[in-house]
Backbone and ligand atoms as CSV (ligand in chain L), in Angstrom:
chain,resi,resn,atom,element,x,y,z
A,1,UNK,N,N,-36.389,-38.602,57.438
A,1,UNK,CA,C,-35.185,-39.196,58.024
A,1,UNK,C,C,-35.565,-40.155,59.147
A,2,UNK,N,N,-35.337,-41.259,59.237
A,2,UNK,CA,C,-35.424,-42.215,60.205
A,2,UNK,C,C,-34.387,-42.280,61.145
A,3,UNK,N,N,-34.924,-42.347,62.519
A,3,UNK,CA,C,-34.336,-42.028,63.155
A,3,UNK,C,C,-33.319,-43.685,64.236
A,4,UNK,N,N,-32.116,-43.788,64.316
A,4,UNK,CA,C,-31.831,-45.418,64.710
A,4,UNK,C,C,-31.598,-45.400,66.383
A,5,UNK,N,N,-32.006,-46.591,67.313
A,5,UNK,CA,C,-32.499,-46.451,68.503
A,5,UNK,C,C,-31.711,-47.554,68.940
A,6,UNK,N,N,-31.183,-47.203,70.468
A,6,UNK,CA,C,-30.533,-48.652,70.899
A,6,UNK,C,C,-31.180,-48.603,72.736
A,7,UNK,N,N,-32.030,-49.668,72.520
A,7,UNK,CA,C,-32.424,-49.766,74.109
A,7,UNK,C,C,-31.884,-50.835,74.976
A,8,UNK,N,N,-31.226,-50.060,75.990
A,8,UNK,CA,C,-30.448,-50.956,77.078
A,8,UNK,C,C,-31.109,-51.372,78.370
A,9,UNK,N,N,-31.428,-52.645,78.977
A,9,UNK,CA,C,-31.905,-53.090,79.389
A,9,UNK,C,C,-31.595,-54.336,79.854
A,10,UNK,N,N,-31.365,-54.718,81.198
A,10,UNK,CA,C,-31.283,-56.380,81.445
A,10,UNK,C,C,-32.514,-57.051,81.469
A,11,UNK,N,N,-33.874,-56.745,81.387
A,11,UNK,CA,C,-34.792,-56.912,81.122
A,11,UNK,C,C,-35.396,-57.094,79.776
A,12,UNK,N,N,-35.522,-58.367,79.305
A,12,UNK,CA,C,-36.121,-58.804,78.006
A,12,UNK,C,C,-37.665,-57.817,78.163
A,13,UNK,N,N,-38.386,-57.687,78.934
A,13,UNK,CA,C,-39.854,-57.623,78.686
A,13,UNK,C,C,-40.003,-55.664,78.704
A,14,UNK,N,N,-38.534,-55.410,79.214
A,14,UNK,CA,C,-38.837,-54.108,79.526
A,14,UNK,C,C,-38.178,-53.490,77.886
A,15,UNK,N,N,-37.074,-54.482,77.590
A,15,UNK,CA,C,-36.602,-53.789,76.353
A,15,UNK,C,C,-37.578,-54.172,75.436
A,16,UNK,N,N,-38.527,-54.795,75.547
A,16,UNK,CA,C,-39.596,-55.200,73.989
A,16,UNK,C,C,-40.993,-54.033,74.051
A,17,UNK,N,N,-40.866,-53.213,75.797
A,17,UNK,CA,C,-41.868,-52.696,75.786
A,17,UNK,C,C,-41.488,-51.267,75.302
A,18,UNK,N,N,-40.598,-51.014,75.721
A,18,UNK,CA,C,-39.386,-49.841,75.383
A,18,UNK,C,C,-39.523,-49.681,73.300
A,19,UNK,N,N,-39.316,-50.716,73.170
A,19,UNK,CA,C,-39.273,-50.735,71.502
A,19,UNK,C,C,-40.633,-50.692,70.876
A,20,UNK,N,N,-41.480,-51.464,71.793
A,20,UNK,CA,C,-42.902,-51.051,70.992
A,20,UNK,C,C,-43.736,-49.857,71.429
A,21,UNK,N,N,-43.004,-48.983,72.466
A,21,UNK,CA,C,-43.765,-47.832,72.373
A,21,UNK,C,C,-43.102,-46.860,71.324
A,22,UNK,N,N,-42.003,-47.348,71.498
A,22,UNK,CA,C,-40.979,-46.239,69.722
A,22,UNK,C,C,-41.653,-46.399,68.719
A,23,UNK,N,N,-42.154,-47.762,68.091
A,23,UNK,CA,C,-42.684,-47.927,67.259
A,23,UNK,C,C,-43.953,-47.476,67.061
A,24,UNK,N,N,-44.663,-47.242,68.141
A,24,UNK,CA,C,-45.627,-46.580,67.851
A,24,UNK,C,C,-46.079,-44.989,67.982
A,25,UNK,N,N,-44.668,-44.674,68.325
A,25,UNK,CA,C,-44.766,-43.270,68.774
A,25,UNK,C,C,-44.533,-42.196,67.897
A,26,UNK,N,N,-44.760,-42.798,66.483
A,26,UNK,CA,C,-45.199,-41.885,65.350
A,26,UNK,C,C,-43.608,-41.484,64.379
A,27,UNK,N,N,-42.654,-41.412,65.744
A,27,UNK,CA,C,-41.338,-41.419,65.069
A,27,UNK,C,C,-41.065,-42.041,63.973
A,28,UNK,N,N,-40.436,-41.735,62.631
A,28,UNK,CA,C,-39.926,-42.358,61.749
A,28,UNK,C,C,-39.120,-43.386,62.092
A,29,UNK,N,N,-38.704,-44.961,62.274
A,29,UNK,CA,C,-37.954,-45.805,63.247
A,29,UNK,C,C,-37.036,-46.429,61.929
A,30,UNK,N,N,-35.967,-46.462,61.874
A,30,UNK,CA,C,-34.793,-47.018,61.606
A,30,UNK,C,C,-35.028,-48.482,62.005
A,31,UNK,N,N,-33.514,-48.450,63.061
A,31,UNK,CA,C,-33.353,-49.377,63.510
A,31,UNK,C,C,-33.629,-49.702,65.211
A,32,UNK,N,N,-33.266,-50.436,65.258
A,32,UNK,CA,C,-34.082,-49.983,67.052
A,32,UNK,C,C,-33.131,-51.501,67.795
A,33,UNK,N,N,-31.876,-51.307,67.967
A,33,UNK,CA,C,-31.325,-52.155,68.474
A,33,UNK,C,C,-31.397,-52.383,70.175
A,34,UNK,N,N,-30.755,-53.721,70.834
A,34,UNK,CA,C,-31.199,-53.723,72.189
A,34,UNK,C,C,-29.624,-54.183,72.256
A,35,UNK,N,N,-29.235,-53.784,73.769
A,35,UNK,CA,C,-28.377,-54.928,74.745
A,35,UNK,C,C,-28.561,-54.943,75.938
A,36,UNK,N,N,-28.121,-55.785,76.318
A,36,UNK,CA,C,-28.740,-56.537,78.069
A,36,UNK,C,C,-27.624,-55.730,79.216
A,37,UNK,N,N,-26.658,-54.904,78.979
A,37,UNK,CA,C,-25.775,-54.344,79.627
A,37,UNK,C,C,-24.883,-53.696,79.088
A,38,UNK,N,N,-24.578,-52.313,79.612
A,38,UNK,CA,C,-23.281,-51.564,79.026
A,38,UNK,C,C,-22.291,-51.712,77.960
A,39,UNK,N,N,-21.542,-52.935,78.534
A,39,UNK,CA,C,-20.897,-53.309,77.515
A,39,UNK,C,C,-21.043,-53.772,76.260
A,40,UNK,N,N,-22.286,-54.485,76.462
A,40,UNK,CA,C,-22.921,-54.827,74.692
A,40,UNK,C,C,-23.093,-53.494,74.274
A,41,UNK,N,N,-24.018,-53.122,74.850
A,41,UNK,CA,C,-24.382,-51.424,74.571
A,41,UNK,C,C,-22.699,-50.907,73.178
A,42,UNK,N,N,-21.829,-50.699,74.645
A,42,UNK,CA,C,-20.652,-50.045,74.209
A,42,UNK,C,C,-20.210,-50.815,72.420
A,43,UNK,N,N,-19.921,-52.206,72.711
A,43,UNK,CA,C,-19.658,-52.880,71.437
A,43,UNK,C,C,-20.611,-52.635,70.195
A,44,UNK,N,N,-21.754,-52.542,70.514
A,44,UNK,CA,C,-22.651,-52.160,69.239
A,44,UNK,C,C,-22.617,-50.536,68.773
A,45,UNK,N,N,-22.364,-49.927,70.275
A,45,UNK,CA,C,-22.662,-48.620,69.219
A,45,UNK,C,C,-21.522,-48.476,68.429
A,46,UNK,N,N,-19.987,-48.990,68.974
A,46,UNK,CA,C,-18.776,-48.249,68.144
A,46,UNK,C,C,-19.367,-49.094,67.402
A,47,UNK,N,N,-20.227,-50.168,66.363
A,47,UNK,CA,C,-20.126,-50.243,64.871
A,47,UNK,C,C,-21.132,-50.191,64.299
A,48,UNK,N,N,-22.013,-49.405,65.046
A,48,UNK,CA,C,-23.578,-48.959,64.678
A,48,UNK,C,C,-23.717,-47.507,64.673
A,49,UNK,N,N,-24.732,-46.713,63.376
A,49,UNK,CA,C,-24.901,-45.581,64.012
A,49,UNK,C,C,-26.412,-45.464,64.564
A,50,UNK,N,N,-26.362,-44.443,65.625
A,50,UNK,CA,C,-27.573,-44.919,66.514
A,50,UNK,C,C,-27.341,-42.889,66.903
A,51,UNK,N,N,-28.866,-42.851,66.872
A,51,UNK,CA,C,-29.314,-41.567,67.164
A,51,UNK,C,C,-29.647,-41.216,68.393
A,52,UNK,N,N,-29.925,-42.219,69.265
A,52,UNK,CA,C,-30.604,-41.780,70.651
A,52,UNK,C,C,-30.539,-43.549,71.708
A,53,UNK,N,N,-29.618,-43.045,72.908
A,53,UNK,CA,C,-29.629,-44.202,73.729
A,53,UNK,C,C,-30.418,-43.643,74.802
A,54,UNK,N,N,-31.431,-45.043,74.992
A,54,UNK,CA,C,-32.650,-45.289,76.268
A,54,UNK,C,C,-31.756,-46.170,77.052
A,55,UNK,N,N,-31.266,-46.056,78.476
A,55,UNK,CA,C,-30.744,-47.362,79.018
A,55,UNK,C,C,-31.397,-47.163,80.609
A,56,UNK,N,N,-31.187,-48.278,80.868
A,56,UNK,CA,C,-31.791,-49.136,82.549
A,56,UNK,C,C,-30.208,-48.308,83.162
A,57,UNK,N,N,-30.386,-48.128,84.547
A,57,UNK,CA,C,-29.459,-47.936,85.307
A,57,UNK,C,C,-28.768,-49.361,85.986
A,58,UNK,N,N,-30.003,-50.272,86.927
A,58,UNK,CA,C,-29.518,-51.198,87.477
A,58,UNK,C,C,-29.353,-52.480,86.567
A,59,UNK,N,N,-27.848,-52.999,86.277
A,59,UNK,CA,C,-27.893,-54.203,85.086
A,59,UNK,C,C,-26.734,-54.860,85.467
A,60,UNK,N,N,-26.777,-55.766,85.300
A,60,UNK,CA,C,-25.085,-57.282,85.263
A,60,UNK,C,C,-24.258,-56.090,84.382
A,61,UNK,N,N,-22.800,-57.069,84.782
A,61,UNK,CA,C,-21.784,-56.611,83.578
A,61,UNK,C,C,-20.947,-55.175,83.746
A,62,UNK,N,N,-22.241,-54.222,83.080
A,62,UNK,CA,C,-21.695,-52.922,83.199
A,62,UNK,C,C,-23.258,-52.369,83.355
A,63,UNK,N,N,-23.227,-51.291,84.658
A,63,UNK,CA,C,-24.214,-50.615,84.726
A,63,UNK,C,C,-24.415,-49.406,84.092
A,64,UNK,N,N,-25.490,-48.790,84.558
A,64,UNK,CA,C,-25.901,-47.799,83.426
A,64,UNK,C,C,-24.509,-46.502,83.409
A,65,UNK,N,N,-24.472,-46.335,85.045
A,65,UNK,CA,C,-23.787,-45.255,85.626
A,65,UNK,C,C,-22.145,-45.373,85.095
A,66,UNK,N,N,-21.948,-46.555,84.832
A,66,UNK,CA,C,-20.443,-46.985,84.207
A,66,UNK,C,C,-20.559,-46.889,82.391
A,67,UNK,N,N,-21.835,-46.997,82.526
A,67,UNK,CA,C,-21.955,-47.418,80.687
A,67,UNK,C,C,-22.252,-45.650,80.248
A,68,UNK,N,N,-22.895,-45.199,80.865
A,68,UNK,CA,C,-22.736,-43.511,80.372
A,68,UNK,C,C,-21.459,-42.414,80.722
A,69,UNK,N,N,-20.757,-43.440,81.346
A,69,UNK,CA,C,-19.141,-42.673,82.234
A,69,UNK,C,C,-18.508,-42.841,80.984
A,70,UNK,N,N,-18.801,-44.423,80.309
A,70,UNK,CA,C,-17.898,-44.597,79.078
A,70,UNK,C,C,-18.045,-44.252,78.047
A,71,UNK,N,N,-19.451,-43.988,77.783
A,71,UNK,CA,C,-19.448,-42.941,76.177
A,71,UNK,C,C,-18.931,-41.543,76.428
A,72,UNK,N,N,-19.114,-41.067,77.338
A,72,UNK,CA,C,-18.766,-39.723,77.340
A,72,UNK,C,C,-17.254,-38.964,77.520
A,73,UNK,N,N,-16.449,-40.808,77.688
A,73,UNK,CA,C,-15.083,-40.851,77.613
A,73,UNK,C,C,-14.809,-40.762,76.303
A,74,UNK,N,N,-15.357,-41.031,75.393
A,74,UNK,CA,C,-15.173,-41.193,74.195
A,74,UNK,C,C,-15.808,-40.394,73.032
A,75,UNK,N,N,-15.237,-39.611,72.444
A,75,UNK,CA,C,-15.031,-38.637,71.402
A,75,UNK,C,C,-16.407,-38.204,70.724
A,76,UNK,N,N,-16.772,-39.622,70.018
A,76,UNK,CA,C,-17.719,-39.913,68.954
A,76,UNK,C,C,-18.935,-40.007,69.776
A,77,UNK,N,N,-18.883,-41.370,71.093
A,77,UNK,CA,C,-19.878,-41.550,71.572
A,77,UNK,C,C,-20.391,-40.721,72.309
A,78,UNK,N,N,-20.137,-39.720,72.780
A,78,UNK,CA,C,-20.809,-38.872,73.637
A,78,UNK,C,C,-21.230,-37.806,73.416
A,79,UNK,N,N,-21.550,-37.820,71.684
A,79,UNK,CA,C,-22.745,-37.029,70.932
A,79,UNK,C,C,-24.078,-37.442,70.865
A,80,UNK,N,N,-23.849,-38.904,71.284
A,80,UNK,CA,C,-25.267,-39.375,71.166
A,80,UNK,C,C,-26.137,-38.628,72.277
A,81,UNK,N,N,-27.557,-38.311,72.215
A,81,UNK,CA,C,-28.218,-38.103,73.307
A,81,UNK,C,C,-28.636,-39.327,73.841
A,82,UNK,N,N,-28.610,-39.210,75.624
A,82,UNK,CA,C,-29.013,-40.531,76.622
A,82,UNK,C,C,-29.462,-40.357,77.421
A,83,UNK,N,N,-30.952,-41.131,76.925
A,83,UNK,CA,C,-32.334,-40.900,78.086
A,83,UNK,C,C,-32.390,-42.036,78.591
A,84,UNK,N,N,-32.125,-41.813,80.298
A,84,UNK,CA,C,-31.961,-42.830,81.476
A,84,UNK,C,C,-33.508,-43.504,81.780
A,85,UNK,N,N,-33.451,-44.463,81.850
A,85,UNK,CA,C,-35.150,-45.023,82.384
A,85,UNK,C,C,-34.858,-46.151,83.354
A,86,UNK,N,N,-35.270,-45.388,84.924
A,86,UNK,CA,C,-35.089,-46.728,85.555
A,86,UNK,C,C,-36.167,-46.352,87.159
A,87,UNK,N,N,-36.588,-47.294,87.705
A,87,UNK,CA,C,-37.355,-47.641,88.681
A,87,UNK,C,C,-36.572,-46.580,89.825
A,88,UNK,N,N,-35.419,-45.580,89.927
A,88,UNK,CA,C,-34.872,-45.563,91.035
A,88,UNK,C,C,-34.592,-43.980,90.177
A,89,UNK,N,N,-36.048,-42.900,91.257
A,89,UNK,CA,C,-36.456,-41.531,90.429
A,89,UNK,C,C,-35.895,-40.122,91.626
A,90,UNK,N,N,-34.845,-40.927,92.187
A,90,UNK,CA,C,-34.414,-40.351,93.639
A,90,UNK,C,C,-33.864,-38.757,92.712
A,91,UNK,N,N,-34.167,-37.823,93.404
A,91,UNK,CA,C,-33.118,-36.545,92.659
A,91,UNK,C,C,-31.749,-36.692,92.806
A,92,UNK,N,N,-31.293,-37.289,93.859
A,92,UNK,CA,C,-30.326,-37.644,94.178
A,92,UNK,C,C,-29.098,-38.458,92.874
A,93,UNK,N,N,-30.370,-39.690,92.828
A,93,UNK,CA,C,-30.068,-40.322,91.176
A,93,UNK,C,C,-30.213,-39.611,90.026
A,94,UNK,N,N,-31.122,-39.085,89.898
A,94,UNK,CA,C,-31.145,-38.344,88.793
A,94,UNK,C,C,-30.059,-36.997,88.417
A,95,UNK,N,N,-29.927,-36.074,89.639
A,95,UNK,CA,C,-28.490,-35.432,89.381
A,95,UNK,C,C,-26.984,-36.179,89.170
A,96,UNK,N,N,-27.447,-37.322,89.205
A,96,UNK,CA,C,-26.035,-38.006,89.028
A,96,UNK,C,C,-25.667,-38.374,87.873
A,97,UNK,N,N,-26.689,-38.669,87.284
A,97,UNK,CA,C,-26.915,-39.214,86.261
A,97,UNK,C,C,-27.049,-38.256,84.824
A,98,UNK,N,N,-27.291,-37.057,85.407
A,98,UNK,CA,C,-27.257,-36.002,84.493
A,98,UNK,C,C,-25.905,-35.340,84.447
A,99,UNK,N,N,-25.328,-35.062,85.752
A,99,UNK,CA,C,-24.074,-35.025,85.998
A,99,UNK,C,C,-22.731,-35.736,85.425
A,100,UNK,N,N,-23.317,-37.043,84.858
A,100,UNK,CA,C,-22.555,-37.546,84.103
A,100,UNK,C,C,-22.835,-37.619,82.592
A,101,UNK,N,N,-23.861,-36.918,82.330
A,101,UNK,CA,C,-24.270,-36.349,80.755
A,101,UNK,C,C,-25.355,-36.887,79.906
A,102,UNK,N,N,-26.019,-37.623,80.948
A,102,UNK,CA,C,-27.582,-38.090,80.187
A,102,UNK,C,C,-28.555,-36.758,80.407
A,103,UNK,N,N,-29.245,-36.697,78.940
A,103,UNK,CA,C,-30.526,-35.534,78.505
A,103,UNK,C,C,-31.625,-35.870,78.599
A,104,UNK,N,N,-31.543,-36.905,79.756
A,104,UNK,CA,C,-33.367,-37.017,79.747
A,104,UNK,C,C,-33.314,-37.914,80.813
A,105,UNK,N,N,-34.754,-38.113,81.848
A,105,UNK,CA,C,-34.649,-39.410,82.949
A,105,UNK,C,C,-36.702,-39.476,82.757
A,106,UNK,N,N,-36.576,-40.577,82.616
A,106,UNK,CA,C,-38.113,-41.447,82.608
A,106,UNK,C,C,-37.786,-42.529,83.806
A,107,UNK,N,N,-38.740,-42.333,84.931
A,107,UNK,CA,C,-39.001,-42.945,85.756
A,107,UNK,C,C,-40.004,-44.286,85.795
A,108,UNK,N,N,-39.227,-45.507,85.672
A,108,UNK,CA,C,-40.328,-46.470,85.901
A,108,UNK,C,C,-41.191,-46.753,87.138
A,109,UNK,N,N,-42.469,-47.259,86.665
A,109,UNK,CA,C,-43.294,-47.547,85.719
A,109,UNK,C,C,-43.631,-45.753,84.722
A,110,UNK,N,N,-43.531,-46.294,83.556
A,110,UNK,CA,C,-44.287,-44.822,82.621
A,110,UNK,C,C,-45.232,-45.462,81.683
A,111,UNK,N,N,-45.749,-44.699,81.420
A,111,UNK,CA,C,-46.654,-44.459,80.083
A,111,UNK,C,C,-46.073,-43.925,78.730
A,112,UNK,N,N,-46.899,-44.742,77.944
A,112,UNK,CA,C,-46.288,-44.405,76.470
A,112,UNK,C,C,-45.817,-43.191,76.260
A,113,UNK,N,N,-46.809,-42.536,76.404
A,113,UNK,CA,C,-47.166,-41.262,76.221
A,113,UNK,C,C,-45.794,-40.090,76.913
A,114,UNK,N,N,-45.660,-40.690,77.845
A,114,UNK,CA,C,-44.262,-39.626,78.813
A,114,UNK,C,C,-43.023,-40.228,78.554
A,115,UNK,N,N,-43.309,-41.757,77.808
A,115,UNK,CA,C,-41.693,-41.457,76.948
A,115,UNK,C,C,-41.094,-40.648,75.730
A,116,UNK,N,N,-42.696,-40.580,75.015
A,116,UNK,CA,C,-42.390,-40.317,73.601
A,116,UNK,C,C,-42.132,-38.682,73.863
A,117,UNK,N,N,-42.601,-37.971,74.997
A,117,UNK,CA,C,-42.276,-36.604,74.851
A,117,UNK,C,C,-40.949,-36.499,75.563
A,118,UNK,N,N,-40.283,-37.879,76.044
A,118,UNK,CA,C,-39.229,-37.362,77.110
A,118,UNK,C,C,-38.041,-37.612,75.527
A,119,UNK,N,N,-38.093,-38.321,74.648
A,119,UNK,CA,C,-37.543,-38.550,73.610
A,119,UNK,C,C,-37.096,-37.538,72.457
A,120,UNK,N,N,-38.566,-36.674,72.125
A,120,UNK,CA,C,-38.422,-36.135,71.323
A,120,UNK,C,C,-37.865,-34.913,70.976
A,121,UNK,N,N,-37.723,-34.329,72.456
A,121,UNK,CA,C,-36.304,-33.121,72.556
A,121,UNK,C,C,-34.793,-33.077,72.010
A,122,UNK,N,N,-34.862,-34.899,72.510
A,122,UNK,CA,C,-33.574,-35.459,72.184
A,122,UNK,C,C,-32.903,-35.774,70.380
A,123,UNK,N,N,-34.291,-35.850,69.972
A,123,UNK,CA,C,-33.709,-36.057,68.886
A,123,UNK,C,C,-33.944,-35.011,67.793
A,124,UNK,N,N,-34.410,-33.504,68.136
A,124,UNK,CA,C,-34.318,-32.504,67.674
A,124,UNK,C,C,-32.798,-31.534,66.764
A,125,UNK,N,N,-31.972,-32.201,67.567
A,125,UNK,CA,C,-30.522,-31.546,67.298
A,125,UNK,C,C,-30.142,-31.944,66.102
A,126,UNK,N,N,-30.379,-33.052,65.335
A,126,UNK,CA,C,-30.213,-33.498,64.163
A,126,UNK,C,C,-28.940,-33.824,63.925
A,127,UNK,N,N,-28.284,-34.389,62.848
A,127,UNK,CA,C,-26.658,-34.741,62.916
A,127,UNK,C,C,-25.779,-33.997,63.009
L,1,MG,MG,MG,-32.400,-53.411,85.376
């Protein structure tokens, strides 16, 4: 079963690095979609199905903290599992952020290696 991926990011270089460690992280890879902020985020997933959201906290538009407030407003979307990855590893942030229903936090800068295990919990639950 292949598994489909949507990485959020206002960062072009961070979402291409984000996607090529998936790809190499042995996971079976689907699809592996990107958007530059929340709201794309939001528009693609209602017409995509997507197994596991990676998103940036700090972004234009809609931030992370607004963009995970809004799936979890919503029925469908807030089955997905959502692993937070962002430069800002405060506990402070991170209970907040879990508090609002993300299953995972990767602190930038990481290694391949500590995403693919922060991932693969997440996508254990199956459909
Ligand atoms: Mg950012």
């Amino acid at each position: 079963m292949a598994f489909h991926f949507m990485v959020v990011d206002d960062s072009a270089a961070m979402r291409e690095f984000i996607v090529r460690v998936i790809e190499l992280s042995g996971l079976e890879v689907g699809t592996c979609m990107q958007a530059s902020n929340g709201r794309e985020a939001l528009d693609l997933l209602r017409a995509n199905w997507i197994d596991i959201v990676l998103t940036d906290i700090n972004m234009p538009v809609m931030n992370g903290e607004q963009f995970v407030t809004s799936m979890f407003e919503d029925e469908m979307l807030r089955k997905i599992p959502v692993l937070v990855i962002s430069t800002d590893g405060s506990e402070r942030r991170v209970q907040r952020m879990m508090s609002l229903g993300a299953r995972g936090y990767v602190k930038k800068p990481f290694s391949p290696e500590t995403l693919r295990r922060s991932m693969e919990p997440l996508l254990g639950g199956g459909r």
